[in-house]
C-alpha positions in Angstrom: -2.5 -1.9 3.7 -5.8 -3.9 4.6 -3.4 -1.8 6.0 -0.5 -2.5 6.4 -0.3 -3.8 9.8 -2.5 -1.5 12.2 -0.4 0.0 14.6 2.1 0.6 12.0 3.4 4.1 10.1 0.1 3.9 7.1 0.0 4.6 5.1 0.8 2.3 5.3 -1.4 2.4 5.2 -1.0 0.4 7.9 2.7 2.9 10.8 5.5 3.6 12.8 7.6 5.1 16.2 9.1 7.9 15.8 12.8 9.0 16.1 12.0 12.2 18.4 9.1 11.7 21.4 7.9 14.6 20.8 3.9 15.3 20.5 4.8 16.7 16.5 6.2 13.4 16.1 3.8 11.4 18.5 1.3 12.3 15.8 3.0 12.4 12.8 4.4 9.0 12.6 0.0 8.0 13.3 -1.5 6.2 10.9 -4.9 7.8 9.4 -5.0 5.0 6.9 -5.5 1.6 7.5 -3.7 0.1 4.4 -0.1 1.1 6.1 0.2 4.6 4.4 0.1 7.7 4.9 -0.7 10.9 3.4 2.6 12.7 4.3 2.3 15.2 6.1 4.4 18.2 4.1 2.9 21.6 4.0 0.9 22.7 1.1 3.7 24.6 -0.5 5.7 21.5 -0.1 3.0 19.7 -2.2 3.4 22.4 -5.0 6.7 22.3 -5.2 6.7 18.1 -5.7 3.1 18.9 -8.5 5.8 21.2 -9.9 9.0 19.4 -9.7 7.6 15.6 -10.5 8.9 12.8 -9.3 11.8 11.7 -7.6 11.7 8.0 -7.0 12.4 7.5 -11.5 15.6 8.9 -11.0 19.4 8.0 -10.7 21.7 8.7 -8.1 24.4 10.1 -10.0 22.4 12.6 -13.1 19.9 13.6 -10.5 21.6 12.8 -6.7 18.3 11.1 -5.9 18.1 7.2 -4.8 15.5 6.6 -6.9 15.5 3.7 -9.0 17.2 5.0 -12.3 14.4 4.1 -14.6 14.5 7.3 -16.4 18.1 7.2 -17.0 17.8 3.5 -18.5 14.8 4.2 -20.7 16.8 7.1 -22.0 20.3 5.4 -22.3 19.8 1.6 -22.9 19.6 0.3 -26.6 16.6 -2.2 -25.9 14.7 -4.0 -27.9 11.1 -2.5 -28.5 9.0 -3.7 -24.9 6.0 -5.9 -24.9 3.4 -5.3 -22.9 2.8 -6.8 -19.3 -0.2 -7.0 -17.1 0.2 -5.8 -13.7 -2.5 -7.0 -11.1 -2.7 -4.5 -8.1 -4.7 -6.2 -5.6 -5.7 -3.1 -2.9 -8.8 -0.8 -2.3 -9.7 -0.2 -5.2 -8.4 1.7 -9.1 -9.7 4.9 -10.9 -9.7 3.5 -14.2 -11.0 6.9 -15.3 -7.9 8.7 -13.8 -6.5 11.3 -16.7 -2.7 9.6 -16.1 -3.7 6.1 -16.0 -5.2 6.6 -19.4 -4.2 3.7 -22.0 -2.4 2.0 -18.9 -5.9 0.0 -17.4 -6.3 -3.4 -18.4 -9.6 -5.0 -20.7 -10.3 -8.1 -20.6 -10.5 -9.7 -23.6 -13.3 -11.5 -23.0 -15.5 -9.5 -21.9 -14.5 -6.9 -24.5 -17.0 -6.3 -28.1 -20.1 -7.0 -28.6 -22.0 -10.1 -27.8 -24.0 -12.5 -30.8 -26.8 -10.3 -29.5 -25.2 -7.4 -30.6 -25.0 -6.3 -26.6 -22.1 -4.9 -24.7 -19.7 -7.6 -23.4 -18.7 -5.5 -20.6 -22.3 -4.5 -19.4 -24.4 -7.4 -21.0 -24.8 -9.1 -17.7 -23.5 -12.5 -18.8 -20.0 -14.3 -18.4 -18.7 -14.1 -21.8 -15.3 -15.5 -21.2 -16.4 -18.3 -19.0 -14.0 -17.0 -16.1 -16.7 -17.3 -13.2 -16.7 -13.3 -13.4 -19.7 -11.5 -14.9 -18.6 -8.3 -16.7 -15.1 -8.5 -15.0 -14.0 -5.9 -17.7 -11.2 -4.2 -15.8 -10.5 -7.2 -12.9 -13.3 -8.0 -10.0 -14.4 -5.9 -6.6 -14.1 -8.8 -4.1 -15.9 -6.7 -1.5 -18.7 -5.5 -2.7 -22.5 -6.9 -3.5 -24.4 -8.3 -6.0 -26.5 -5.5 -5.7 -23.5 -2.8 -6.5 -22.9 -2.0 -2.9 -19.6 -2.0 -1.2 -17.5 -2.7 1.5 -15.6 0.0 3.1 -14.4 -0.2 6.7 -13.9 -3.4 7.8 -12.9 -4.9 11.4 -9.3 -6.1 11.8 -8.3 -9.9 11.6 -7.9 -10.3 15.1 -11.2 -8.6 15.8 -12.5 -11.5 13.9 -10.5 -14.0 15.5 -11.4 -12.8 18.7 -15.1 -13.6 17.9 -14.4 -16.6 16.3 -13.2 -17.9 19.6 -15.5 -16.5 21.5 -18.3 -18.0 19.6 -16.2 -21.7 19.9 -16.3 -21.0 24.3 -19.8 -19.9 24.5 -21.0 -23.0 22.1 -19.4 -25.0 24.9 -16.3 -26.3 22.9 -12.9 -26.9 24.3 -9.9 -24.9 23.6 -6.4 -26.8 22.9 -3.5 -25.6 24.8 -1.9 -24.1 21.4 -5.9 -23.0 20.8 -5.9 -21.1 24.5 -2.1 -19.5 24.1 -3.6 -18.0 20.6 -7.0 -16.9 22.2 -5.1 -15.1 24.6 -3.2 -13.1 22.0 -5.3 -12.2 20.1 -7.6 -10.7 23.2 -4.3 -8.7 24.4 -4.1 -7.2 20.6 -7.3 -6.1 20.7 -7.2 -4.7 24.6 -4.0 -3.1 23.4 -5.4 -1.1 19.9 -8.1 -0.1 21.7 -6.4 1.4 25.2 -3.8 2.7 22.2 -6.8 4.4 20.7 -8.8 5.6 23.8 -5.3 7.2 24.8 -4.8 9.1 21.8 -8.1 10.2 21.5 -7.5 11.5 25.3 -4.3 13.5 24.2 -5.6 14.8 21.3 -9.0 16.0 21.2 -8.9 19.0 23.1 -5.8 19.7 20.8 -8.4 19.4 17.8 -11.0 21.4 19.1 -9.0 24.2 19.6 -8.0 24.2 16.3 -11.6 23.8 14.9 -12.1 26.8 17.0 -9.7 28.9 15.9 -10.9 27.9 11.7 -14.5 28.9 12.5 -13.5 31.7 13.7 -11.5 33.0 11.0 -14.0 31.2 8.8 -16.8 33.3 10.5 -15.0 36.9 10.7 -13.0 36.6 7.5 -14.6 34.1 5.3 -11.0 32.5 5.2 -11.7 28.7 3.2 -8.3 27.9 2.9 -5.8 27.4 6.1 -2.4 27.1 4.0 0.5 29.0 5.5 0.4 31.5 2.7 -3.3 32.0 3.1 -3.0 32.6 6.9 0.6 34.4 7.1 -1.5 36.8 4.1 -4.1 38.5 7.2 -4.1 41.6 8.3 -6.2 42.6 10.8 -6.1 44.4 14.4 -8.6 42.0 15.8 -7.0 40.7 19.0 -9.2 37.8 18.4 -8.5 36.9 14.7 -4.3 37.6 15.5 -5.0 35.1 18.2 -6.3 32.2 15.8 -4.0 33.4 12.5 -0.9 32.8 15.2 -2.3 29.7 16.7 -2.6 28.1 13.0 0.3 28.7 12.0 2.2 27.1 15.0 -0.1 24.3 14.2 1.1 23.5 11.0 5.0 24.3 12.5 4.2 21.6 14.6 1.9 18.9 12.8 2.3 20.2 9.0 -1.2 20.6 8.2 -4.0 22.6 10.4 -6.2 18.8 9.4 -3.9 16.9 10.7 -5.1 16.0 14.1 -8.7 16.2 12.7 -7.4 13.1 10.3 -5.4 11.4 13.2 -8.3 11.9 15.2 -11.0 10.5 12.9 -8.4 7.3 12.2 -8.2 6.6 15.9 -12.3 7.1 16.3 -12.1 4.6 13.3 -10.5 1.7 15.7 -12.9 1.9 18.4 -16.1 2.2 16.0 -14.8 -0.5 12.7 -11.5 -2.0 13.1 -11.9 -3.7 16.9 -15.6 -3.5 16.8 -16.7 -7.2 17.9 -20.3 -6.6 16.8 -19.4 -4.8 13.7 -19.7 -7.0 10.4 -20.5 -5.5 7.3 -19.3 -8.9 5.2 -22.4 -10.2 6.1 -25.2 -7.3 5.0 -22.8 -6.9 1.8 -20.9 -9.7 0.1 -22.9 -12.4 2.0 -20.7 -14.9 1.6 -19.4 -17.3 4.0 -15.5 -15.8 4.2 -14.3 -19.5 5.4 -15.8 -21.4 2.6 -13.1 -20.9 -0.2 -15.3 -23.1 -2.6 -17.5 -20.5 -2.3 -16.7 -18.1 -5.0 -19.8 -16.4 -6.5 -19.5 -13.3 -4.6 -19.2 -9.6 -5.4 -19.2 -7.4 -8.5 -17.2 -5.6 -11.2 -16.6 -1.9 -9.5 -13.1 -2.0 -9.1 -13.3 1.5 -7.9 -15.3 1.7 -4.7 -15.6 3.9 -2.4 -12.1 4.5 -1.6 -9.8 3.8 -4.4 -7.1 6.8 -3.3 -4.6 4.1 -2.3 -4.8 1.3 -5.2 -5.0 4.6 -7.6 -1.8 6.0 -6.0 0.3 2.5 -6.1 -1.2 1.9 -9.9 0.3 5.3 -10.9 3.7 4.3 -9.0 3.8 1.4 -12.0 2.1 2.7 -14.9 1.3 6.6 -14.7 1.6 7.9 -18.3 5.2 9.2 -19.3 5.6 12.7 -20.5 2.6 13.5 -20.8 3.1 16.7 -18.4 0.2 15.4 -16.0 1.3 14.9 -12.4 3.5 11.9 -12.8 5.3 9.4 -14.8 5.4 5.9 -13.9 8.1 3.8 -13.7 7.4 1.2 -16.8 5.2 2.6 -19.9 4.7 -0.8 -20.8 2.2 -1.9 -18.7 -1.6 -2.6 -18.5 -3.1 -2.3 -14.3 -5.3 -5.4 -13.8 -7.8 -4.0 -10.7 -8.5 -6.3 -8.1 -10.9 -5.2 -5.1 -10.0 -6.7 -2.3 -8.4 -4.4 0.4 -10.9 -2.4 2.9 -10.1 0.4 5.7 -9.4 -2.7 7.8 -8.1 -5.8 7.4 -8.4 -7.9 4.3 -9.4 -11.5 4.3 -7.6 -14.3 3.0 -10.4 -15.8 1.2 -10.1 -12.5 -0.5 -6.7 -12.2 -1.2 -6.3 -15.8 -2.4 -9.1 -16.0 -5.2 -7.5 -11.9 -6.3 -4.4 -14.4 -6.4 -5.5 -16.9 -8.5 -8.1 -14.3 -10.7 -5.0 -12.2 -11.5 -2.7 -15.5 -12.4 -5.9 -17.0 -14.3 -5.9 -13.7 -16.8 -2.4 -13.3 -17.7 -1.3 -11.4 -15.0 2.5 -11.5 -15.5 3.3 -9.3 -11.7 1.1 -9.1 -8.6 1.6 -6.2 -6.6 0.6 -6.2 -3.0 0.9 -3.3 -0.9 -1.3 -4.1 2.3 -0.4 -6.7 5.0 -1.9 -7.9 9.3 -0.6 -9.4 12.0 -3.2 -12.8 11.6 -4.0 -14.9 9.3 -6.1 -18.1 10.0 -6.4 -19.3 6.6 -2.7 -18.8 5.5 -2.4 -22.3 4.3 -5.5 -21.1 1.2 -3.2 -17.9 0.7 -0.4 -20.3 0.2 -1.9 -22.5 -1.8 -3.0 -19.4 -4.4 0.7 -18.2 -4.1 1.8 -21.8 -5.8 -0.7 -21.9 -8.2 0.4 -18.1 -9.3 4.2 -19.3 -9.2 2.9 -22.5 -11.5 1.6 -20.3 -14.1 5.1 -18.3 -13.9 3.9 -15.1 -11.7 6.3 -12.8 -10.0 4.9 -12.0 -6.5 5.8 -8.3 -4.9 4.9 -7.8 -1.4 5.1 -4.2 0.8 7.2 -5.5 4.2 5.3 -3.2 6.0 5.6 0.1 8.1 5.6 -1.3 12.0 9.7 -0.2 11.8 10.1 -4.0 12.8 12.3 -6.9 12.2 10.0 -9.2 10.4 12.8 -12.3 9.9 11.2 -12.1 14.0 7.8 -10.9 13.8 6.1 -11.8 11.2 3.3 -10.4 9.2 1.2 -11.5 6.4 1.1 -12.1 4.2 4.6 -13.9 3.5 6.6 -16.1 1.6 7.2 -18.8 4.2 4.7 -21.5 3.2 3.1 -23.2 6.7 2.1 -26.6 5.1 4.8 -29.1 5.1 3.1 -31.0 1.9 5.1 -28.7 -0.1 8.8 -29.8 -0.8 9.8 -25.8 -0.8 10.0 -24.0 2.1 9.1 -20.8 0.8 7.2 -19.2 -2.4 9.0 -19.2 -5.4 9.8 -15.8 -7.1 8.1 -13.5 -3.8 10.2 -10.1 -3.2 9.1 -8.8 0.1 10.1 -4.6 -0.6 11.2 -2.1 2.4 10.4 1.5 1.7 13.9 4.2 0.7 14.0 7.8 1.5 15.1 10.3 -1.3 18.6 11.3 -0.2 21.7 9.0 0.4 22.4 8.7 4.4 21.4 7.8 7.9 17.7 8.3 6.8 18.0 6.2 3.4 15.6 3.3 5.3 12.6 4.6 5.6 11.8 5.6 9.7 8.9 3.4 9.3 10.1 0.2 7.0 10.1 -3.1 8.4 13.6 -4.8 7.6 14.8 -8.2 8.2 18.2 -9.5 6.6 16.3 -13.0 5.2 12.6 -11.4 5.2 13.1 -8.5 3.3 14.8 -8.7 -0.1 15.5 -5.4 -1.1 14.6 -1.6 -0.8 12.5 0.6 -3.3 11.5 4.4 -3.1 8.9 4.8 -0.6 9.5 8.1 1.4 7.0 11.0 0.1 5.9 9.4 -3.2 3.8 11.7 -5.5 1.7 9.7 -7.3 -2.2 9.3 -8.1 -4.9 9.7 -6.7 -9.0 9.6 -7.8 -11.1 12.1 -9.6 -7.5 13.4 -11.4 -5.7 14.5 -8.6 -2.4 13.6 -7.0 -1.1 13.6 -3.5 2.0 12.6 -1.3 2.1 9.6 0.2 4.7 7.0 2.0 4.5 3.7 3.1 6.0 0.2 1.9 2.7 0.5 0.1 4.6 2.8 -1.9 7.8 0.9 -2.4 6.8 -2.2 -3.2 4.5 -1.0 -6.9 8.6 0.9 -7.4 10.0 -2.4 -7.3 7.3 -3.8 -9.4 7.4 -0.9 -12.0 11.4 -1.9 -12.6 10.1 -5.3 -12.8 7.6 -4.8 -15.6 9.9 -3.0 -17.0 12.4 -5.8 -17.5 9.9 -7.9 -18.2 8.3 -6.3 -21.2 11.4 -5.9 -22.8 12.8 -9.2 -22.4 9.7 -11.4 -21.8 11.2 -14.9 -22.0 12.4 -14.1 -18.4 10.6 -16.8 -16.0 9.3 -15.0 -12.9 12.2 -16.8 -11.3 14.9 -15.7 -12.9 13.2 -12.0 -13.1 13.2 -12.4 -8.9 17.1 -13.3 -9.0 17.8 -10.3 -11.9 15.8 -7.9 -9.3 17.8 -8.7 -6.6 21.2 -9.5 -8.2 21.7 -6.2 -9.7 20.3 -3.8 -6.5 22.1 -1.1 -5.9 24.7 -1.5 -3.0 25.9 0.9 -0.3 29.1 -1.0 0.3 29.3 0.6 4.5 27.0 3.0 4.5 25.6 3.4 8.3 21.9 4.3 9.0 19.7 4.8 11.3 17.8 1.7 12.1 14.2 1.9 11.6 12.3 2.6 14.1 15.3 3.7 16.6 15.7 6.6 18.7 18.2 9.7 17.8 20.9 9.3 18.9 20.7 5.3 18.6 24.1 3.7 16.8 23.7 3.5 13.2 23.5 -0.1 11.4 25.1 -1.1 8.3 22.4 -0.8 5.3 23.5 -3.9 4.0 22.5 -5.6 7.6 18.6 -4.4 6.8 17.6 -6.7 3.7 18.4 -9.9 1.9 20.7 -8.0 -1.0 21.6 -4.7 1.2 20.2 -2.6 -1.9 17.6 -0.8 -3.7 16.1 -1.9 -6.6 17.8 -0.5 -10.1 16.2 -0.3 -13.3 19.3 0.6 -15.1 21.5 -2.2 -13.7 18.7 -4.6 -13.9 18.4 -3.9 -17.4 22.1 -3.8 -18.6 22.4 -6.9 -17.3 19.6 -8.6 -18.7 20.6 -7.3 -22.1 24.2 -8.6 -21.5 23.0 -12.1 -21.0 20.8 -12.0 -23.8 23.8 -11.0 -26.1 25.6 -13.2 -24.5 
C-alpha cells in the first residue's frame, strides 16, 4: 500500500482502530505491512482449513451463502461468447512471475519477445527491441531498482520527504508562503505523531515480546520444539514446571494475538517507522535508482526485475485477478482471461509519484486494458503529474481501479492519494474518467459486511469488493491470508477483466458505469460503521459508497450480454 496509508489497518498494507480496546485488538488491527495489508492474523489451523477449502471471495451469495462476487457461478451459468484476452497492469511491490498458479497468466511483451537479427535473446539481449524506452522490459519494468540490478526496499514515507524538502527550502534561507508555512506545519505534526505512535507501541509491547521469545527458546532448547502452532504446543507432555509454564504461556498468546509471531511482526513494523519510514536522513533513492524523483522528464531509471525483494503483496493481489482456475493449486482467480503486466513501483514505504505516473503511462503505452492499484499516502506533492498520467491512460481507453484504503475513514473528507479528483483546473473534468475507488467486504452478510478497516465515503468510494481474509498468492509457491482494500480492489478488477474479455468493445467508460450499475445491493441492511466502537449505532450499507453495493460478476455480466442482444 506504498502502503496504504501508514497508520492505517495494512495490509494494507497500509490500517485500522479497532472495535474492542483491548490489547488483542490494540495489536491486531497494527499494520506490519506498509502497503495497507495485513497478513491476517487466523491461527494456523485456520490457514489449513482456507488451503483446504479455497476461496471464498469467487462465490455467490445464494449457492454458497458467501458475499463474494459470484464469478464462479457466472462462468458456470452464463452462455457467453468465448473471452478474449486482457492485460492487467498491477502496479505494487513487485510479481513472482515464476509462481506455480500464475503460470500462463504473466504477461510478454511482444517486443521484447524472440530472438534478435543477431540471433540473441530479445528478453536478455541488453538492447530496446521495441523501442519503448525499456531495455528488456519482458514482463513490465522495476521502477525502484538500479541499473546495476539492485533494489529498493524500505523506503521513507511521503511526508518524511516533504518534511526535508522544507527543511532544506528554510535552511537555504528561502521564504515560506502562508499556504507553504500551514503545510510545513502538517506535515511536521505527521511525522512527530508516527513516530510518538511508534515509540509508544514499542513501549507497550516489547517486554510482551520478550517474554514470548523466552518462553520459544526455552521449549526450543529443552524440547527441540520448531513449530509453535496450537496443535504442536497443546501436543506436550511433560512434568517440567518450567516447560508447562512456557507451553501454557503460548498458548494464551495465540488466544490473545492469534499467532505466537505476532508481536515479533508488530514489533519489527513499528521499529520499521522510526529506522525507514520517518527517517529524515534515510534515502536509499539516491544510492539506488539515482535519479532525480522531481524531474519527470527524467525517465531512464531502473531495471527489468519485476520481482524484488519483496513481491509477497503484488503476488497476492495478481493471484486475486488471474490465479489459474481448477487447477487444484491454492487458488482460483477471479477472470481466467487475463495476462498480469508487472509494474515495480511500490516499496515498504511510500511510493513516489514520479513512480506511479510513468507505471501509469508504461502500462497504458503496452496495451494495458485495467490498472490495478492497491497502495495509497496521505501526500502527494506532484499530484498534478499523477493526474496528468491518469488522462493520458483514460485517452487510450484504460479503466483505473484504486484500493480506498484501510484508515476506517471517510475519505469524501480526508482524502488520500492517490484519487480521482484532478487538482489542475486546465482540465474541463473535474474528476478522472472511468476511476473506481474499491472498499474492502467481509465474508458473511451483516453488521461486519464493511470491512472494520475500509475507508468509505458516499461520493469517494464507488463500490465494495471482497477484502476480509483473502487467500491468495504469495512468492516461492506459497499462499497466505491476507486483508486490506489492497485485497478488494484486484476483486473488483478480476470482475472487470472478466467482462471485458468477453465483451471487449466495452470502452473503459461504459465498463466503469456496467461495474457499478449492476452491484449488488443491500436494500436496509444496517452495519457497523468502519472504524466504530461496539456498541456504536449501525449505518445503512448503502450510506458507505457511491452505489451501496458490492461488485457482481454475475449481474455485471447478464447485463452486458442483454445489451449486446439487445
Amino acid at each position: 500500500m506504498s502502503k496504504m496509508p501508514l497508520v492505517s489497518i495494512m495490509c494494507g498494507l497500509l490500517l485500522s482502530a479497532c472495535a474492542q480496546k483491548n490489547d488483542a485488538n490494540d495489536i491486531i488491527q497494527t499494520p506490519i505491512n506498509p502497503k495497507g495489508t495485513q497478513k491476517e492474523v487466523i491461527s494456523d489451523e485456520a490457514k489449513a482449513e482456507l488451503l483446504i477449502e479455497g476461496n471464498w471471495f469467487t462465490r455467490d451469495p445464494i449457492l454458497n451463502s458467501e458475499e463474494g462476487v459470484s464469478s464462479d457461478k457466472a462462468l458456470a451459468q452464463l452462455q457467453l461468447p468465448e473471452a478474449s484476452e486482457v492485460i492487467v497492469a498491477v502496479i505494487d511491490s513487485g510479481v513472482d512471475t515464476e509462481h506455480e498458479d500464475l503460470q500462463g497468466k504473466i504477461w510478454f511483451n511482444p517486443g521484447e519477445t524472440g530472438l534478435d537479427e543477431n540471433g540473441n535473446d530479445k528478453a536478455s539481449n541488453g538492447i530496446d527491441d521495441d523501442q519503448n524506452g525499456y531495455v528488456d522490459d519482458i514482463h513490465g519494468w522495476n521502477f525502484i531498482g538500479g541499473a546495476d540490478g539492485s533494489h529498493i526496499d524500505y523506503e521513507s514515507l511521503e511526508m518524511t520527504r516533504e518534511l526535508v524538502r522544507f527543511k532544506a527550502k528554510l535552511s537555504s534561507g528561502i521564504e515560506l508562503s502562508d499556504e507553504e508555512k500551514l503545510y510545513f506545519e502538517k506535515v511536521q505534526k505527521a511525522v512527530a505523531d508516527e513516530r510518538e505512535y511508534a515509540n509508544s507501541r514499542i513501549e507497550k509491547y516489547q517486554p510482551v515480546g520478550d517474554k514470548i521469545e523466552a518462553m520459544k527458546k526455552l521449549l526450543q532448547e529443552k524440547l527441540g520444539l520448531k513449530e509453535f502452532t496450537k496443535s504442536s504446543l497443546e501436543a506436550i507432555s511433560s512434568s517440567d514446571e518450567e516447560v508447562i509454564a512456557a507451553k501454557d504461556h503460548l498458548l494464551q498468546t495465540i488466544a490473545k494475538f492469534g499467532s505466537v509471531n505476532r508481536i515479533a511482526s508488530s514489533l519489527e513494523y513499528y521499529h520499521a517507522i522510526l529506522d525507514y519510514y520517518t527517517n529524515e536522513s534515510f534515502d536509499p533513492r539516491s544510492e539506488i535508482v539515482k535519479d532525480d524523483p522531481s524531474d519527470f522528464s527524467d525517465t531512464q531509471y531502473g531495471n527489468n526485475d519485476v520481482k524484488g525483494p519483496d513481491a509477497g503483496h503484488g503476488t497476492h493481489v495478481s493471484g486475486i485477478i488471474a490465479a489459474v482456475r481448477g487447477n487444484g493449486l491454492g487458488v482460483d482467480g477471479i477472470a481466467p482471461n487475463v495476462k498480469i503486466m508487472a509494474l515495480r513501483a511500490v516499496p515498504n514505504g511510500d511510493e513516489r509519484d514520479k513512480d506511479i505516473a510513468l507505471a501509469i503511462k508504461y502500462a497504458a503505452d503496452n496495451g494495458a486494458r485495467i490498472i490495478n492499484m492497491s497502495f495509497g499516502k496521505a501526500f502527494s506533492p506532484y499530484k498534478e503529474k499523477v493526474d496528468e498520467a491518469f488522462m493520458y491512460a483514460a485517452e487510450k481507453g484504460v479503466l483505473i481501479m484504486n484500493a480506498a484504503g484501510n484508515d476506517n475513514a471517510n475519505t469524501d473528507v480526508v482524502r488520500s492519494f492517490p484519487n480521482k479528483y484532478l487538482k489542475s483546473s486546465a482540465y474541463s473534468l473535474a474528476e478522472v474518467p472511468a476511476f473506481l475507488s474499491v472498499g474492502a467486504s467481509s465474508r458473511i452478510k451483516g453488521l461486519a459486511l464493511p470491512a472494520s478497516f475500509s475507508n468509505y465515503g458516499k461520493e469517494s468510494v464507488d463500490f465494495f469488493a471482497p477484502g476480509h481474509r483473502i487467500l491468495s498468492t504469495t512468492p516461492e509457491n506459497s499462499y497466505d491470508v491476507y486483508s486490506g482494500t489492497s485485497m478488494a480492489c484486484p476483486a473488483a478488477a478480476g470482475v472487470a477483466a472478466l467482462v471485458l474479455g468477453h465483451y471487449p468493445d466495452l470502452s473503459a467508460v461504459q465498463l466503469a458505469e456496467i461495474l457499478k450499475r449492476t452491484s449488488r445491493l443491500y436494500s436496509s441492511l444496517e452495519v457497523r460503521l468502519p472504524g466504530a466502537e461496539q456498541f456504536d449505532l449501525p449505518v445503512a450499507f448503502e450510506s458507505l459508497s457511491l452505489t451501496g453495493g458490492v461488485v457482481d460478476a454475475y449481474s455485471a455480466l447478464e447485463f452486458t450480454k442483454y445489451l449486446a442482444e439487445h
